[in-house]
C-alpha positions in Angstrom: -1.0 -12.6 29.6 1.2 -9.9 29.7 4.0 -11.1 26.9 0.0 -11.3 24.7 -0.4 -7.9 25.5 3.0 -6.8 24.7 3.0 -8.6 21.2 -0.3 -6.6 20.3 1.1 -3.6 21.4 3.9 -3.9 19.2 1.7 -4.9 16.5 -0.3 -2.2 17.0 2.6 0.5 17.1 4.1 -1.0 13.6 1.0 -0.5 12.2 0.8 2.9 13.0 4.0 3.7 12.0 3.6 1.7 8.7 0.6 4.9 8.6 2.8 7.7 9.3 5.5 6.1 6.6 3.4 6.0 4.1 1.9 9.3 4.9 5.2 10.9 4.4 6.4 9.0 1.3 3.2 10.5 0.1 4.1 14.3 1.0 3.8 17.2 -0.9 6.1 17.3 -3.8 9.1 19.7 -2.4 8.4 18.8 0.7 11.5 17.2 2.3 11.6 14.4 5.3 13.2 17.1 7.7 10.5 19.2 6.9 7.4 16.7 7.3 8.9 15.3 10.6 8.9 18.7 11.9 5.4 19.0 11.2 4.2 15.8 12.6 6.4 16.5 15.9 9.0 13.5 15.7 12.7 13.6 14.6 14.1 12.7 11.6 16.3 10.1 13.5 13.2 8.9 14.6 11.6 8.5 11.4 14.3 6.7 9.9 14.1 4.2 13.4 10.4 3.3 12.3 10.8 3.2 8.7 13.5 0.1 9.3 11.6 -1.0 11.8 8.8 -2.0 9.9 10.8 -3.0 7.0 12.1 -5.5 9.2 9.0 -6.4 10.5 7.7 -6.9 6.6 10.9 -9.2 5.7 10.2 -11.2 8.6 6.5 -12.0 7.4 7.6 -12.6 3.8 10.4 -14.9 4.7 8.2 -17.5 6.4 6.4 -17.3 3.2 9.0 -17.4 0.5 9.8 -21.3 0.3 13.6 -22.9 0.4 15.6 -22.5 -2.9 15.6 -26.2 -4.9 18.5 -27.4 -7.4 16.0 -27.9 -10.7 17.8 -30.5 -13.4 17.5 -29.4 -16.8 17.5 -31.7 -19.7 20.5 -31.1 -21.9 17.8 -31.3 -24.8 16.8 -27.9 -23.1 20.2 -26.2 -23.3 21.2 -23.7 -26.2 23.4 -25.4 -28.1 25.2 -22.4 -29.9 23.7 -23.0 -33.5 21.4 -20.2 -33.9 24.0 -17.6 -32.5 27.5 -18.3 -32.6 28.8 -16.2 -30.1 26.7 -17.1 -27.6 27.4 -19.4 -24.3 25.5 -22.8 -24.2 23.3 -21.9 -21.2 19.3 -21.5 -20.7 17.3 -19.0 -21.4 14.6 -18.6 -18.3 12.0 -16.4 -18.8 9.5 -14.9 -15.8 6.8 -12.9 -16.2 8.5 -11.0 -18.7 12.2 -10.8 -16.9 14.1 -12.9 -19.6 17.9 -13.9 -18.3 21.0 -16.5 -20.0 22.2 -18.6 -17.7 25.3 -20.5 -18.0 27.6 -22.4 -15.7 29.4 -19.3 -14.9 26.8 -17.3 -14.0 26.8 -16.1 -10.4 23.9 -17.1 -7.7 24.0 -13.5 -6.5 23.1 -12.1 -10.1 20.4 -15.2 -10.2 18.6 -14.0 -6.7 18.7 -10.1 -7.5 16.7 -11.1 -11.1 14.6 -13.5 -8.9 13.7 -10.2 -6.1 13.2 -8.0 -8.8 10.5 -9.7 -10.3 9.0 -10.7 -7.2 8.8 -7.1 -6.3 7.3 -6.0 -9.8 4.5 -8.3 -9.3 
C-alpha cells in the first residue's frame, strides 16, 4: 500500500511541477528565471531540478510508446539512378510530413534519427 501511495505522490508532485514549468516558460517578456523563482519562493537550482525531472518523466512515457526501429528493403526500382541530376548520389529520397531528406549508403544513422525527432516533434 504504501509503495501505491508513494507512486501517486510522485505522480502528483510532477504534475505540479510540470504547472509551475509551464507557468514560468510563460512569464512576462523581460522577466528572467532568477527573477520568477524569486517570486514564486524556490531557487533557481531548484527549478532547473524539476524542469529535468519532468522531462525525464515525459521520455520515459514516450519511449514505451515509440516502437523498435525496423531495417525497411527498398526495391532498387526505387533508387535514384543519377539520370535526372548528374551530380547527384544514387540514394532515396524519403519524404515525411513535409521533412524531405537523400539518403545514400553513406549517410549516417545519427543524421537519420535527428530528421526522424524533428518531425516527430513538429507534429
Amino acid at each position: 500500500m504504501s509503495s501505491e501511495t508513494s507512486m501517486v505522490a510522485a505522480d502528483f508532485r510532477l504534475q505540479e511541477w510540470a504547472a509551475q514549468i509551464r507557468e514560468c516558460q510563460s512569464r512576462p517578456a523581460g522577466m528572467s528565471v532568477v527573477g520568477w523563482c524569486a517570486c514564486h519562493g524556490i531557487t533557481k537550482a531548484n527549478y532547473y531540478y524539476r524542469l529535468r525531472r519532468v522531462r525525464e518523466s515525459c521520455l520515459e512515457t514516450i519511449q514505451g510508446e515509440i516502437p523498435a526501429h525496423q531495417m525497411v528493403p527498398v526495391h532498387p526500382g526505387l533508387l535514384r539512378q543519377g539520370q535526372e541530376d548528374r551530380n547527384a548520389q544514387p540514394g532515396l529520397d524519403i519524404s515525411i510530413k513535409g521533412a524531405c531528406i537523400h539518403v545514400t549508403e553513406s549517410t549516417s544513422m545519427s543524421l537519420l534519427t535527428k530528421v526522424l525527432k524533428a518531425v516527430q516533434h513538429a507534429e
